[in-house]
MARGUSE-432185 format. One record per residue (C-alpha): residue number from 0; residue in one letter; x, y, z. Coordinates in steps of 0.2 Angstrom, whole numbers, plus 5000, padded with zeros to 4 digits. Example, Ala and Ser with C-alpha at 12.3 -4.5 7.8 and 13.67 -1.06 7.14 Angstrom:
> num  residu  xx  yy  zz
> 0  A  5062  4978  5039;
> 1  S  5068  4995  5036;
end
This chain:
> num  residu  xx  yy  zz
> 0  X  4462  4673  5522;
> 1  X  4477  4681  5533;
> 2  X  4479  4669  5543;
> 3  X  4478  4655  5529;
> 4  X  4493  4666  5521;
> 5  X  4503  4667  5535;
> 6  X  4502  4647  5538;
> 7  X  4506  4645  5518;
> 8  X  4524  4656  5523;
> 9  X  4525  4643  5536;
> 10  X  4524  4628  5524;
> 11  X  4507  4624  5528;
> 12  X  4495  4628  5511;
> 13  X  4476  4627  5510;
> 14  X  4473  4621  5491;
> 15  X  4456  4629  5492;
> 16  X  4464  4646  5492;
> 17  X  4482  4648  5492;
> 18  X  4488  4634  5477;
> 19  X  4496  4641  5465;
> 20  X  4492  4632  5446;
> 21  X  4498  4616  5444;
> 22  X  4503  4612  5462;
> 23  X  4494  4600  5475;
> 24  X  4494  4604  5492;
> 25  X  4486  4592  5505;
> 26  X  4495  4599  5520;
> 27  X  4482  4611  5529;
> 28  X  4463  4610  5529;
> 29  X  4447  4623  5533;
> 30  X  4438  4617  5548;
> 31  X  4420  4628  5546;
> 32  X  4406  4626  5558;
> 33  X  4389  4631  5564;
> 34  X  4395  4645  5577;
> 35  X  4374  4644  5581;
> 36  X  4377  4625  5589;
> 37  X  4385  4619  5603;
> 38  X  4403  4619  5604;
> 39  X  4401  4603  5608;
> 40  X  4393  4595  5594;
> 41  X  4404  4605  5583;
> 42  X  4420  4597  5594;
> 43  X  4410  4579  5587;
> 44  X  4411  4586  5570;
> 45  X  4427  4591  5571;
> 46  X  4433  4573  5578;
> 47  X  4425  4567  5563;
> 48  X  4435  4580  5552;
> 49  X  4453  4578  5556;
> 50  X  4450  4557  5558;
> 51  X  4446  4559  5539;
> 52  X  4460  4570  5536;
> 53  X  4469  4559  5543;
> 54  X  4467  4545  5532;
> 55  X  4468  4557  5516;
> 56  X  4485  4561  5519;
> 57  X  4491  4544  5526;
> 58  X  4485  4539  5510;
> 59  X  4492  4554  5500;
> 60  X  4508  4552  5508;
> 61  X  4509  4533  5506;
> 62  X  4503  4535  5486;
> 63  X  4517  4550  5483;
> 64  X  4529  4546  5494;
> 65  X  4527  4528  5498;
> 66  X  4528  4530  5519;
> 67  X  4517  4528  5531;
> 68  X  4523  4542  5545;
> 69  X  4511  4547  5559;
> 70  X  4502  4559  5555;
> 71  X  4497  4573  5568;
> 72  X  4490  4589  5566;
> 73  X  4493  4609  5570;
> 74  X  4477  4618  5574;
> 75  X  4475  4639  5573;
> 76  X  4458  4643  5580;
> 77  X  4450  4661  5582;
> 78  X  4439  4668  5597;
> 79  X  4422  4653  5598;
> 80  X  4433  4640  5588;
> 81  X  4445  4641  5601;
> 82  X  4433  4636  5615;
> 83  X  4428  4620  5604;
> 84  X  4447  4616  5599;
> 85  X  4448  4615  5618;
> 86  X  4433  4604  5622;
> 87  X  4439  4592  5608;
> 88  X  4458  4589  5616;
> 89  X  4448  4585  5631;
> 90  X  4434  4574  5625;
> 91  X  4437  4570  5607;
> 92  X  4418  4565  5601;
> 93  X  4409  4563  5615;
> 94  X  4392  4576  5618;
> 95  X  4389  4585  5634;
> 96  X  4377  4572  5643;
> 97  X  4360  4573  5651;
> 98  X  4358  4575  5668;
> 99  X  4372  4579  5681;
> 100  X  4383  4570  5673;
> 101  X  4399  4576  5664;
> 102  X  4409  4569  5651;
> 103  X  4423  4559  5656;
> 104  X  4442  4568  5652;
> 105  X  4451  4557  5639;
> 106  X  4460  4569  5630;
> 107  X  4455  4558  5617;
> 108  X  4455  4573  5605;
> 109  X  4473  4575  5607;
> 110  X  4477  4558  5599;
> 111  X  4483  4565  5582;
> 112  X  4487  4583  5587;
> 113  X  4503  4591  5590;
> 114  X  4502  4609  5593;
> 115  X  4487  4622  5596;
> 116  X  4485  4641  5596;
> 117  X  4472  4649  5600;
> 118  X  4468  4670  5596;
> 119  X  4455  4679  5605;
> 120  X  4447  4664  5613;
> 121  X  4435  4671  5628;
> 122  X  4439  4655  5637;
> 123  X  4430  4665  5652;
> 124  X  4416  4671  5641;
> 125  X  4413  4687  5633;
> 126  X  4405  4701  5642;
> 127  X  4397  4708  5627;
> 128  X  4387  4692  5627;
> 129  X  4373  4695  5638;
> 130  X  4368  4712  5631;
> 131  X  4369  4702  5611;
> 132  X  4357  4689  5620;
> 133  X  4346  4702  5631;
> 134  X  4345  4714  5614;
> 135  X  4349  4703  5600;
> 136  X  4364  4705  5589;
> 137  X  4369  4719  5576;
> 138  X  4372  4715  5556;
> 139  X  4388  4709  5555;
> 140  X  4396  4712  5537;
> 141  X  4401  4695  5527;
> 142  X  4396  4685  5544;
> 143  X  4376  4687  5546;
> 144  X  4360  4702  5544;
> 145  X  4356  4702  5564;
> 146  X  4347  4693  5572;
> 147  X  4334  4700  5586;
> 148  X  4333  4693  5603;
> 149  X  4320  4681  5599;
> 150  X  4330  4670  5587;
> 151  X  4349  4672  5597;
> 152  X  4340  4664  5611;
> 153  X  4336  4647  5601;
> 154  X  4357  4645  5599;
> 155  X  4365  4634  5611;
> 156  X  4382  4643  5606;
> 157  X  4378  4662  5611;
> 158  X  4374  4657  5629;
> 159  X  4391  4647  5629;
> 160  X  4399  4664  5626;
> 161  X  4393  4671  5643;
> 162  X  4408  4674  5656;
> 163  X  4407  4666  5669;
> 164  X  4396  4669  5687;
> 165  X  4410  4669  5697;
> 166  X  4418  4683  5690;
> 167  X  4403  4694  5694;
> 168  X  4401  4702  5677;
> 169  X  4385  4708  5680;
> 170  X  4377  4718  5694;
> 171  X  4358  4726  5695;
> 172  X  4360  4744  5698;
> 173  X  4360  4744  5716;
> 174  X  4378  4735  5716;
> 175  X  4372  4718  5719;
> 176  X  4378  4705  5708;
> 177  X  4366  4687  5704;
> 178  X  4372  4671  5712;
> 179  X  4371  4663  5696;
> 180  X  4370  4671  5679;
> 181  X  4365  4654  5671;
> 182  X  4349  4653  5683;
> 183  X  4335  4651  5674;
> 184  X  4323  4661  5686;
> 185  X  4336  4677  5686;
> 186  X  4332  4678  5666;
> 187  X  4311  4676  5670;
> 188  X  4314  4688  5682;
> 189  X  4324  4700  5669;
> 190  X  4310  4696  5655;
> 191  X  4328  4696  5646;
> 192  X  4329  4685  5630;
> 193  X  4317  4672  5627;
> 194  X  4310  4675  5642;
> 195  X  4305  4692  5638;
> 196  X  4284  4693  5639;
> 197  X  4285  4704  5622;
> 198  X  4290  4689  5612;
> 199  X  4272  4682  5609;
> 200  X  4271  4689  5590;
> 201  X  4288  4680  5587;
> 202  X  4285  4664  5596;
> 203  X  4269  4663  5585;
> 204  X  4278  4665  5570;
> 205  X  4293  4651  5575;
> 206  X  4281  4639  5583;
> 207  X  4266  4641  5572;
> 208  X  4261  4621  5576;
> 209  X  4259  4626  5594;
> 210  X  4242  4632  5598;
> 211  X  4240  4644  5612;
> 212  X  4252  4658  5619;
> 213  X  4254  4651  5635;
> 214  X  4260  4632  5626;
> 215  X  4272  4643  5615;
> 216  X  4280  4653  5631;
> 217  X  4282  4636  5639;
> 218  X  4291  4629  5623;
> 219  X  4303  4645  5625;
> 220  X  4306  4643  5644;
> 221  X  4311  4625  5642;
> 222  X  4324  4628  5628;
> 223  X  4330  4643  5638;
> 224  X  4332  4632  5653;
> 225  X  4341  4617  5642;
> 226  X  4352  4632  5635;
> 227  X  4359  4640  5650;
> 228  X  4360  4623  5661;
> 229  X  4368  4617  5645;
> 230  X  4380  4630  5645;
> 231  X  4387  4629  5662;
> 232  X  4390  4611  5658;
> 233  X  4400  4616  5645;
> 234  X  4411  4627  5655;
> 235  X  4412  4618  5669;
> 236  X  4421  4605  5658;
> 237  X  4434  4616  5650;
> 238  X  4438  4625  5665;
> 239  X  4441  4610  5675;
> 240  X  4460  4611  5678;
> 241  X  4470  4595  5669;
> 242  X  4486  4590  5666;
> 243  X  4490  4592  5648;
> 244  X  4494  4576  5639;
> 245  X  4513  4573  5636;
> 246  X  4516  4578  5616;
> 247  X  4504  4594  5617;
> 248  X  4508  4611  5617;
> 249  X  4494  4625  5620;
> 250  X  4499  4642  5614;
> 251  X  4486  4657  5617;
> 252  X  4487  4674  5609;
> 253  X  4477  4687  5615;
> 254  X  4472  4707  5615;
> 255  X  4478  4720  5626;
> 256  X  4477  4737  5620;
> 257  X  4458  4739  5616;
> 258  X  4446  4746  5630;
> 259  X  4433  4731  5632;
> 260  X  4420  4729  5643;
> 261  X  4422  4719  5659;
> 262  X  4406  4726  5667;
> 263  X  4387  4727  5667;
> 264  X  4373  4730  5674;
> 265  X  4355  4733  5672;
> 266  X  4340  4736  5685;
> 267  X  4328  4721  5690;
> 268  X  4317  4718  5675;
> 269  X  4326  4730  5664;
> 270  X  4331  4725  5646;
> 271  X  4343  4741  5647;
> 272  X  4359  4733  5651;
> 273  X  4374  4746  5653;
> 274  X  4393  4744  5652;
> 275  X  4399  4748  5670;
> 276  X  4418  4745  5668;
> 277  X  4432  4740  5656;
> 278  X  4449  4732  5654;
> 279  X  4461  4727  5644;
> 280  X  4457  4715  5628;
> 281  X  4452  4717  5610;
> 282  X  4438  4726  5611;
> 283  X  4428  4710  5611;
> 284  X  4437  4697  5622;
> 285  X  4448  4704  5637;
> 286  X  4465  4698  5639;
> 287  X  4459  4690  5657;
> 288  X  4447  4680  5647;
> 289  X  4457  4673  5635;
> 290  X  4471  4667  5648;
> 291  X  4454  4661  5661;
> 292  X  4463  4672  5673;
> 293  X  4453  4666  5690;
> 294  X  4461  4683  5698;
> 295  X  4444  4691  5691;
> 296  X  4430  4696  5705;
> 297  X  4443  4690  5716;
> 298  X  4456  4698  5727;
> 299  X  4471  4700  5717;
> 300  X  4490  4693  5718;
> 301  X  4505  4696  5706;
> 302  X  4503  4681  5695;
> 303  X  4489  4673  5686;
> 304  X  4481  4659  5691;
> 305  X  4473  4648  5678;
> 306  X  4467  4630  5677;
> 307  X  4474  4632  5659;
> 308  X  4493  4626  5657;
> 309  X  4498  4637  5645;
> 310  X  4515  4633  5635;
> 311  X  4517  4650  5628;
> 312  X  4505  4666  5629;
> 313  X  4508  4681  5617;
> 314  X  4501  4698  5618;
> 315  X  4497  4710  5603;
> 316  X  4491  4728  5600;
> 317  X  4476  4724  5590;
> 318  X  4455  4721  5590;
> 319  X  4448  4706  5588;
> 320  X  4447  4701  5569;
> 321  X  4462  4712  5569;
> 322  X  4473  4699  5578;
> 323  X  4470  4688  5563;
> 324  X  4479  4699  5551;
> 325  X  4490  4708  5566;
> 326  X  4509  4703  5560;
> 327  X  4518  4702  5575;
> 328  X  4501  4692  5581;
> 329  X  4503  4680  5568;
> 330  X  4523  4679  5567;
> 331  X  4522  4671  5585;
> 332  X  4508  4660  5580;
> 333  X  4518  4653  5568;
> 334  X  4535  4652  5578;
> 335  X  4527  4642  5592;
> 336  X  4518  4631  5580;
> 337  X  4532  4628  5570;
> 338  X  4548  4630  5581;
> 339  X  4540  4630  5598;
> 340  X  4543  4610  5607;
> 341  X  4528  4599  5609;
> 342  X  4519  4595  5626;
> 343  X  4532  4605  5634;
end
């Protein structure tokens, strides 16, 4: 809601909340998703959205106003709808597909879009991930009643959430850090998530047409594999360094004054995973994560190295749902979508 009022300062008005009696506002639009799918079906759903849009308001401006103008669009997304919003400029509707294969970079998404910011996107993950998948996740007020380990583990979106492997943020507690966090046989050998051998009254209970325990266990291990392989996928085509299209500006607001973990670890088959370290962020998403600094796990230099070519990135003193109602947060969100050039 603070964000919609901000935008309304701005000129743009959601007619769902912010219309006042009597007027008609078609110039901004709710995008709401399943934050439990992939980010990439919900990228297809959104491809589907703002070509609809698009037509509503060619057609409103052409019935009011009699002219046809292009029509292109300004998108504000928070923390996961960020990570979509990405994966949509780069490849409009098309799903993440089977095999080694990756989606091919059209940046079709970008068609009929002008200018995007994003606000506490872990665009590296979020560390806090793999303890919410290991140990389930915590009611949530207004968003969810918490979840236990055993359901997280059937969404596709949590696992996308997980920072990346080569950052190393995770170690056993000898020190060592896992070649690959998204390796399936690390999480049997954790027992963490649906992996974990204690699962078997749950897995009845979810896949009550599956006959035996060891048929149910083998259900979970697949999904777990399609989850994680899945998963990489996704970040391997969002982090893949690309030229922004010409007309398209990036802007990406982040955290930097809350203490948020950057570290874990856990001993080998131990469901007891422990903060080791933090940084700078918003208590959710660190700073590094939402610029994909690739300084992290490596040695360090003065300036950050990113495959994201940011047009503007903005800092602000505030948590993570804070920086949607932070106002010097939301003042630069508004100046770069507003004043800030395009594609620059």
């Amino acid at each position: 809601a603070k964000m919609l009022q901000a935008l309304a300062i701005g000129g743009y008005r959601d007619e769902q909340i912010l219309s006042k009696r009597g007027e008609e506002h078609f110039t901004c639009f709710q995008f709401g998703y399943d934050w439990r799918r992939s980010n990439a079906e919900n990228a297809a759903l959104l491809d589907d959205f703002i070509e609809d849009r698009k037509a509503y308001v060619e057609a409103e401006n052409l019935r009011r106003y009699g002219t046809r103008n292009e029509v292109k669009f300004d998108i504000v997304a928070h923390s996961m709808g960020g990570l979509l919003v990405r994966y949509f400029l780069r490849y409009g509707a098309q799903l993440l597909p089977s095999g080694d294969a990756m989606p091919r970079l059209t940046w079709a998404g970008a068609e009929h879009v002008e200018r995007v910011a994003v606000i506490g996107t872990p665009n590296a993950g979020s560390v806090p991930a793999i303890d919410g998948l290991v140990s389930g996740l915590a009611p949530k007020k207004l968003v969810h009643p918490g979840y236990d380990p055993g359901l997280v583990g059937t969404m596709p979106a949590l696992y996308q959430l997980l920072p990346r492997s080569r950052h190393r943020p995770f170690r056993y507690g000898s020190g060592e850090a896992p070649d690959d966090l998204f390796d399936p046989e690390f999480w049997i050998a954790m027992g963490w998530g649906l992996a974990d051998p204690g699962l078997e009254e749950q897995l009845a209970a979810q896949l009550d047409g599956i006959a035996t325990p060891q048929d149910r266990r083998a259900v979970a291990l697949d999904h777990l594999a399609k989850c994680l392989t899945t998963a990489k996928k996704f970040h391997a085509a969002i982090d893949m360094p690309a030229k922004r299209p010409k007309g398209l500006a990036l802007h990406a607001v982040a955290g930097d004054s809350v203490p948020t973990i950057s570290g874990v670890s856990a001993e080998r088959g131990s469901k007891a995973v422990t903060a080791t370290s933090y940084d700078a962020g918003d208590g959710t998403v660190l700073r590094s994560s939402v610029l994909l600094d690739e300084r992290v796990g490596q040695e360090w230099t003065p300036r950050l190295k990113s495959p994201i070519r940011w047009s503007s990135i903005t800092f602000a003193n505030a948590n993570h749902i804070g920086l949607t109602k932070d106002r010097a947060a939301m003042n630069n969100v508004l100046f770069n979508i507003l004043e800030g050039q395009a594609g620059h």
